[in-house]
N, C-alpha and C positions, 0 to 999 in steps of 0.2 A: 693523310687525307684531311683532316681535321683542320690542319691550317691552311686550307684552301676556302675561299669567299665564298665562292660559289656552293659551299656544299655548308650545312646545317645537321648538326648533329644532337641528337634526343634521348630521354632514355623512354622506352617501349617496355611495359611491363616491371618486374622485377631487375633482373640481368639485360633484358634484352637491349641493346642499343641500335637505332636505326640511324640512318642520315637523309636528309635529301636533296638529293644533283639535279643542277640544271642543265636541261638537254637540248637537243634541236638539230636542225638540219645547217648544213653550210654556211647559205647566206642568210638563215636569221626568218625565213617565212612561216616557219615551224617548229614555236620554241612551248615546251613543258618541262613541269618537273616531275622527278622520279624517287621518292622514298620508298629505302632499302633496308630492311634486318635480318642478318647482320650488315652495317654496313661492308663499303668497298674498301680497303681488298679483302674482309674478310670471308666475303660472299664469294658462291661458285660463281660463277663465267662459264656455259655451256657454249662449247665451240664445237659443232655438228657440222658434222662433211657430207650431206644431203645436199643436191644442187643447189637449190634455192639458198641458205646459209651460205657454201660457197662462193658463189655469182655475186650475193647482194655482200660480203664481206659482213655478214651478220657473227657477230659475239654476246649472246643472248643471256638476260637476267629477265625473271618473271614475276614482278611486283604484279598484285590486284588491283582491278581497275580503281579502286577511291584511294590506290598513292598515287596513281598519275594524277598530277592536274595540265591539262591542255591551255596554254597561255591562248588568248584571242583565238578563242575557236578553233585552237591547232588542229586537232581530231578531223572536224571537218574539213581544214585546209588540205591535207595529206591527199594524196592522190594513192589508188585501192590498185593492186595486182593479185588477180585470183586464177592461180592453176590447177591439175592435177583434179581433185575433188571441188574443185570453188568453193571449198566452203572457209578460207581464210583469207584476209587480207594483207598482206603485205605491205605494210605503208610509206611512201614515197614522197618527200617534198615536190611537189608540182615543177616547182621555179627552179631550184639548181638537179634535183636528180637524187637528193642522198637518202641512202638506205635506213629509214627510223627503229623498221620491226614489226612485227605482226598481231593484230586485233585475233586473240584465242576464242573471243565470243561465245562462237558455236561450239566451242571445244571444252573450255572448263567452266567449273564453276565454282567457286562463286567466279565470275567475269575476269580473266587474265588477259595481259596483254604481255609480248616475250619482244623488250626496248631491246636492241644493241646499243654495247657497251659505248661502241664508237661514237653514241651521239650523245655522249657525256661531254659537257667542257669540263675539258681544263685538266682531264683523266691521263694517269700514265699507263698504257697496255699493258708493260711490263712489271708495271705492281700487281695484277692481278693474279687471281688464283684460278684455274680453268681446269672444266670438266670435260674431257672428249668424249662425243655420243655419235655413234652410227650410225644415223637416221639415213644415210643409202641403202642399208641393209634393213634395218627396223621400222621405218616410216611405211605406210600399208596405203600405194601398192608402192614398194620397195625398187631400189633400179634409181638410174641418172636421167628427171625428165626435162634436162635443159637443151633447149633447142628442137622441143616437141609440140609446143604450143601454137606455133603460128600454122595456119595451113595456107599456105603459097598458093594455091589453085583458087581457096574461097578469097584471097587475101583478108583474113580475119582469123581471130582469134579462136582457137578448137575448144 
């Protein structure tokens, strides 16, 4: 990973080494970066079979909000998907559709946000190291809620 341009490598601490990758959406509307320690691959990769993971092709790493930096107001750019409890966003590039990862806000603290791997440039999947997590089973309220959202009758969002 290290000889890739795009990614910047530091030492954090004593031992600790971090990197940091530049990420975004497809066509470039919604571009930040992401420092990670340990760096990639030696970091988990949480790969959750809960709908929402599944559907959005999400491969999740959980940097604290002040290793993101949002290029040109990226944060804001994103366009927000909130199911289930509403209390998360799902973040979306507006312009082409692709999947970034979800604003933890309400959920952790200090401030997380959980990026998919996938909107790394220039990342190979199969260097990675990945954690498998149940979140169909374990996420509260547990069950597959894809395809439960829309109500057809209000034509809006439940």
């Amino acid at each position: 990973m290290s000889d890739n341009p795009l990614t910047t490598l530091a030492s954090r601490g004593e031992d600790q080494q971090s990197a940091t990758y530049e990420a975004g959406c497809h066509c470039g509307y919604v571009k930040f970066a992401v420092t990670l320690a340990p760096p990639l691959p030696e970091h988990q990769v949480v790969q959750c079979n809960c709908s929402a993971c599944v559907r959005f092709g999400y491969l999740l790493v959980y940097p604290e909000a002040k290793d993101v930096v949002w290029h040109n107001n990226g944060r804001a750019r994103c366009a927000n998907y909130q199911f289930n409890t509403k209390q998360l966003d799902q973040m979306f590039c507006p312009k082409c559709g692709a999947s970034l990862g979800i604003d933890l806000r309400e959920r952790m603290t200090p401030h997380r946000y959980a990026i998919s791997a996938r909107a790394f440039y220039g990342l190979d999947l199969d260097e990675l190291t990945y954690k498998k997590v149940d979140g169909r089973e374990k996420a509260v309220p547990a069950g597959d809620h894809s395809g439960h959202c829309w109500d057809e009758e209000k034509q809006e969002m439940k």
